[in-house]
C-alpha positions in Angstrom: -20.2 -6.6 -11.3 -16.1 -6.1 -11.9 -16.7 -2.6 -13.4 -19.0 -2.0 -10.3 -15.9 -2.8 -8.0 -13.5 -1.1 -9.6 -15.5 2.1 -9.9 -15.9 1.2 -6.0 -11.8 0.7 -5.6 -11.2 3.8 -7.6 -13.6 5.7 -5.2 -11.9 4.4 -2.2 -8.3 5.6 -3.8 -10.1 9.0 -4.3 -11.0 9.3 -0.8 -7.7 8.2 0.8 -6.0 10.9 -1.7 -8.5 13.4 -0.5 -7.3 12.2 3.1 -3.5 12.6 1.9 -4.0 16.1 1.1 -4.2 17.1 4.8 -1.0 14.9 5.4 0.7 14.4 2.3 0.9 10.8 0.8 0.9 9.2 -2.0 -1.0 6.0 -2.2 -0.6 3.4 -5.0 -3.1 0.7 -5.3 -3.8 -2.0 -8.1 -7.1 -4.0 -8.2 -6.5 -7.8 -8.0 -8.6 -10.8 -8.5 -11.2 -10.7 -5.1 -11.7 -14.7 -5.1 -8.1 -16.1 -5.5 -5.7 -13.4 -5.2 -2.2 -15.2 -6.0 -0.5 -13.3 -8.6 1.3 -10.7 -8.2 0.9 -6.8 -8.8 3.1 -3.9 -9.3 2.9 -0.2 -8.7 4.4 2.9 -9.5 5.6 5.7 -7.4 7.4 8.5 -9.0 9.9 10.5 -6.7 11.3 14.0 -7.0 12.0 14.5 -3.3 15.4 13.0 -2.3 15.6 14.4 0.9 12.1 12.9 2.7 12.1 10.1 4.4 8.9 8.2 4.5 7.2 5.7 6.1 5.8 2.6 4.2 2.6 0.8 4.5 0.8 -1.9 2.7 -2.4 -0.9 2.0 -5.7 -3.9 1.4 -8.7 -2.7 0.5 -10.9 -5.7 1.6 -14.5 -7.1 1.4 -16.3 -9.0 4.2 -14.9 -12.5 2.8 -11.5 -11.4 3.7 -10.3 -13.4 6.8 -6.8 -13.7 7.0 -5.0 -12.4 10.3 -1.4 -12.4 8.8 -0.5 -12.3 5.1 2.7 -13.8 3.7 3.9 -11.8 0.7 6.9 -11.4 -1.4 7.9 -7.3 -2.0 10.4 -6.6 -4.8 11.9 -3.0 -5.6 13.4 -1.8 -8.2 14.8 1.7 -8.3 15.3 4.2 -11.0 19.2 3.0 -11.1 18.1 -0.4 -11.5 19.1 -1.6 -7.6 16.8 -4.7 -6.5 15.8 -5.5 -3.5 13.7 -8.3 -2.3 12.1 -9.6 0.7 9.8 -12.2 1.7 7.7 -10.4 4.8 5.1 -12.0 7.2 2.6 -8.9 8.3 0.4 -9.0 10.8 -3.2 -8.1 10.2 -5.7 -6.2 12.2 -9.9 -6.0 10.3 -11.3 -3.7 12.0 -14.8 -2.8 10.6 -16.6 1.0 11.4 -19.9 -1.0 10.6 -21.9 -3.9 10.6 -23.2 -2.7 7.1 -20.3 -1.6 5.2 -19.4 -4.2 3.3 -15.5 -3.2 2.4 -12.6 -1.9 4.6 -8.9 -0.5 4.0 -6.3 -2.0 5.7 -2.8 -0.2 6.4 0.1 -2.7 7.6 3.2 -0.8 8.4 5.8 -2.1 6.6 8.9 -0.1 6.4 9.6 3.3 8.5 12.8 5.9 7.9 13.0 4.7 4.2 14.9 7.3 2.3 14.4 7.4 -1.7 17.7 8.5 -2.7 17.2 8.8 -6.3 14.3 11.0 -8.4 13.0 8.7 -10.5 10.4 5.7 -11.2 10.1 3.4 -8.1 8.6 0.1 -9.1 7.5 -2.3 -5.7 6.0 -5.5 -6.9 4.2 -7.6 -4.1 3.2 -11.1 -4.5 1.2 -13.0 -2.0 3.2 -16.7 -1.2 -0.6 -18.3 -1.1 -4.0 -17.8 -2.2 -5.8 -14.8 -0.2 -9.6 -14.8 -0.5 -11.3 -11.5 -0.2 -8.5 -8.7 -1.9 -10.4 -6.0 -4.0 -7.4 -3.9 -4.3 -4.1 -4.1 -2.7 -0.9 -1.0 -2.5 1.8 1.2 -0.8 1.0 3.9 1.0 4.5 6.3 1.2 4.0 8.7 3.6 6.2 11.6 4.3 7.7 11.6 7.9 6.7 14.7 9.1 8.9 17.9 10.0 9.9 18.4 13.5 9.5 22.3 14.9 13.1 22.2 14.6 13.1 22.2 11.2 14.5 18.6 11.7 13.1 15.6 10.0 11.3 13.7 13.1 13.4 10.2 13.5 
């Protein structure tokens, strides 16, 4: 049953790359324990663009047992010269299912906007849940690129 989920979750992350190819974005998800998720996961994101500024998202890819309407979590980053920063951030949440039948859903929390990476390099975000959340399959960042106004501007 876990190797039929995570071939599920990896499908998912396959399909939201194949949506990121349209508008560029990299989304880094890690699987996490579906009936008590409490510890915490980390993800990668490797940078080599100094000069975008992105937009930052949470992304939950949920089952139907997933019921929470806010979720308190803990995000830690480290960058590539070793900075640390830490928050403890109460997002809102929003489950909104296409179908009666599909039993899973992705959820994207916005969670930072205008966030400039400053140095090319690893990226390491850890994010722990501060209680137990029921119903988690997989759980992530989505960094999206801000797009490019006609200008030639970066759109602020």
């Amino acid at each position: 049953m876990q190797s039929l989920v995570r071939a599920f979750v990896v499908l998912i992350v396959a399909l939201l790359f194949t949506q990121c190819r349209t508008v560029e974005c990299t989304v880094v998800m890690a699987d996490v324990d579906v009936n008590d998720w409490s510890d915490e996961i980390t993800i990668s994101h490797i940078n080599s663009d100094t000069t975008a500024n992105y937009d930052l998202s949470v992304m939950l890819h949920v089952n139907r047992d997933f019921k929470a309407q806010q979720l308190d979590v803990e995000i830690i980053t480290m960058t590539p010269d070793s900075l640390r920063y830490t928050e403890h951030v109460l997002l809102p949440i929003n489950t909104e299912w296409s179908s009666h039948t599909i039993p899973t859903t992705d959820i994207a929390i916005p969670y930072r906007q205008n966030v400039h990476l400053r140095c090319v390099g690893e990226y390491k975000v850890t994010i722990a849940p501060q209680q137990s959340v029921v119903g988690v399959e997989a759980a992530g960042i989505n960094f999206q690129p801000q797009k490019i106004a006609d200008s030639g501007k970066r759109k602020r």
